[in-house]
N, C-alpha and C positions, 0 to 999 in steps of 0.2 A: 423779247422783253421790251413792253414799249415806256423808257422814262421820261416822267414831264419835266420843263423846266423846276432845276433844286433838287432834285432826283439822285440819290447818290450810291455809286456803287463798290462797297469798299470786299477788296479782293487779298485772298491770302499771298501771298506770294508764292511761296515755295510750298504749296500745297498746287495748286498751278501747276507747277512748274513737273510737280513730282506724278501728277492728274495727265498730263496735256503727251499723247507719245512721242510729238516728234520733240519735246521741250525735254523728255525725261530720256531720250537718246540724245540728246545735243549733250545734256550736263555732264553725262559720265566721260564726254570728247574734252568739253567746254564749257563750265558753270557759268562763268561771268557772261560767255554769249546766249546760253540759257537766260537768262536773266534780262539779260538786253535785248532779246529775242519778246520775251514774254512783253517788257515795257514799251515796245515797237506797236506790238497786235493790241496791246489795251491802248495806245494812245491812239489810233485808230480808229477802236472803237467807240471812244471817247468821242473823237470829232466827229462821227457817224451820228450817234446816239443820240447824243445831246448829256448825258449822262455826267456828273463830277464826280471822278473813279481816283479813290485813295488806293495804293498797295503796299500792303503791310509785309514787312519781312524781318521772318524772329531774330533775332541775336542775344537770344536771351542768356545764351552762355559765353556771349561776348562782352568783357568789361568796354566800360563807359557808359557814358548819358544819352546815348541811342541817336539819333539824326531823321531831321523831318528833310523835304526839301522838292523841287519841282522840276522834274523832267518830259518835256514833252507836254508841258501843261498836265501833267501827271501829277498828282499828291503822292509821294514816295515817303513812305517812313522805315526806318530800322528800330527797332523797339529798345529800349534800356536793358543796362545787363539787369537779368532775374527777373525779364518781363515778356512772356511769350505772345507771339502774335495773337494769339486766340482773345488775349486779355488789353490787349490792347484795341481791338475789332469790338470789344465789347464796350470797352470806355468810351467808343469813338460813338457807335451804337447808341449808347446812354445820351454821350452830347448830343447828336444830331438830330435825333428824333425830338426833342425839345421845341426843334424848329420847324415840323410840320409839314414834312414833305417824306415821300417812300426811301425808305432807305433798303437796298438788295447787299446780303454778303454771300460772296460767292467763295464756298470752302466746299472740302466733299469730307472736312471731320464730320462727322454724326451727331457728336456733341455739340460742337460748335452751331452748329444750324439749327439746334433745340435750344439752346442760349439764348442764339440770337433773336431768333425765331420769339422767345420769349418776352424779349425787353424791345419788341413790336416789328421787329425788321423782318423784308423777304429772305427766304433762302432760297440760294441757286448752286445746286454742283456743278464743280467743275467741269463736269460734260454740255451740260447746259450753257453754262458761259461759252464754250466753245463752240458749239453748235449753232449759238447767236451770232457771235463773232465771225463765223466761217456765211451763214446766210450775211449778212451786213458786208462782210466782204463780196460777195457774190453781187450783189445788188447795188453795191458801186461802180462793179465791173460790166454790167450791166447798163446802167446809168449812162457810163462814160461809153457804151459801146451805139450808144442811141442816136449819139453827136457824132459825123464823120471828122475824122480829122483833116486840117485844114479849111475845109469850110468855113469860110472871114464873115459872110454877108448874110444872117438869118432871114433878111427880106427878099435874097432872092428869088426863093421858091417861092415866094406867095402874089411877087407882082405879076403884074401880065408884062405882055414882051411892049407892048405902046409906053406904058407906064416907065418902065427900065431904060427904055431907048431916051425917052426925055430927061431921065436925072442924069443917064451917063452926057448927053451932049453938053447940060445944064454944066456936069463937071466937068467937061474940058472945056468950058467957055463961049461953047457953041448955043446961040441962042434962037438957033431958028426951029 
């Protein structure tokens, strides 16, 4: 998925989480690092992408006024009690597209992506996001494996050896 600048990609959370195998074998060890797991690989791909990725997570049967806030450069929200994440993806939906740029929700409800889908946004199953996610990882890896490590001096390899010999004498003060 390629997004432009403004591009925003709001994600369910625990639909993720419950989608993703190794996220839905973590949970039944360990929820909260499920979670902190999932928020790792989306902020990630966030900084890969270029993408501004909200992730909603219901608490709809959780009392209180719900909680927005920012991890990782992350847009993290917990929804209000008696407000499910789907409707809250949708409100969000409604606002954004206001402002004229693609918006992708990545859910694998069926309903949810005919909604969404509706009130003008992409849809992406969770396989899909993961499959993006897993290439964009690879192609970091990649990236970073193109640069040896250690290598200080990008003009090494391109001057000639006359050329190098004069700047090194140059810096040790030798001026002949």
């Amino acid at each position: 998925m390629a997004g432009g600048p403004g591009d925003v990609l709001l994600v369910d959370g625990y639909n993720m989480i419950g989608a993703w195998p190794e996220l839905e074998r973590l949970k039944d060890v360990d929820f909260e690092e499920a979670r902190d797991r999932l928020l790792d690989k989306l902020a990630d791909y966030q900084g890969y992408s270029g993408l501004k990725v909200y992730v909603v997570f219901d608490a709809h049967r959780v009392p209180g006024l719900g909680a927005t806030y920012r991890q990782y450069k992350l847009t993290v929200i917990y929804t209000k009690e008696k407000e499910t994440a789907d409707e809250c993806i949708e409100r969000l939906v409604a606002e954004l597209a206001k402002r004229g740029r693609n918006i992708y929700v990545a859910t694998s409800d069926l309903v949810e992506q005919h909604v969404a889908f509706g009130k003008g946004a992409l849809r992406l199953s969770a396989r899909e996001l993961l499959i993006d996610i897993e290439q964009n990882r690879k192609a970091i890896e990649r990236s970073a494996a193109v640069r040896p490590p250690g290598k200080r001096n990008p003009l090494d390899g391109v001057l000639s050896l006359d050329v190098r010999t004069k700047l090194e004498r140059l810096r040790r003060g030798n001026r002949e």
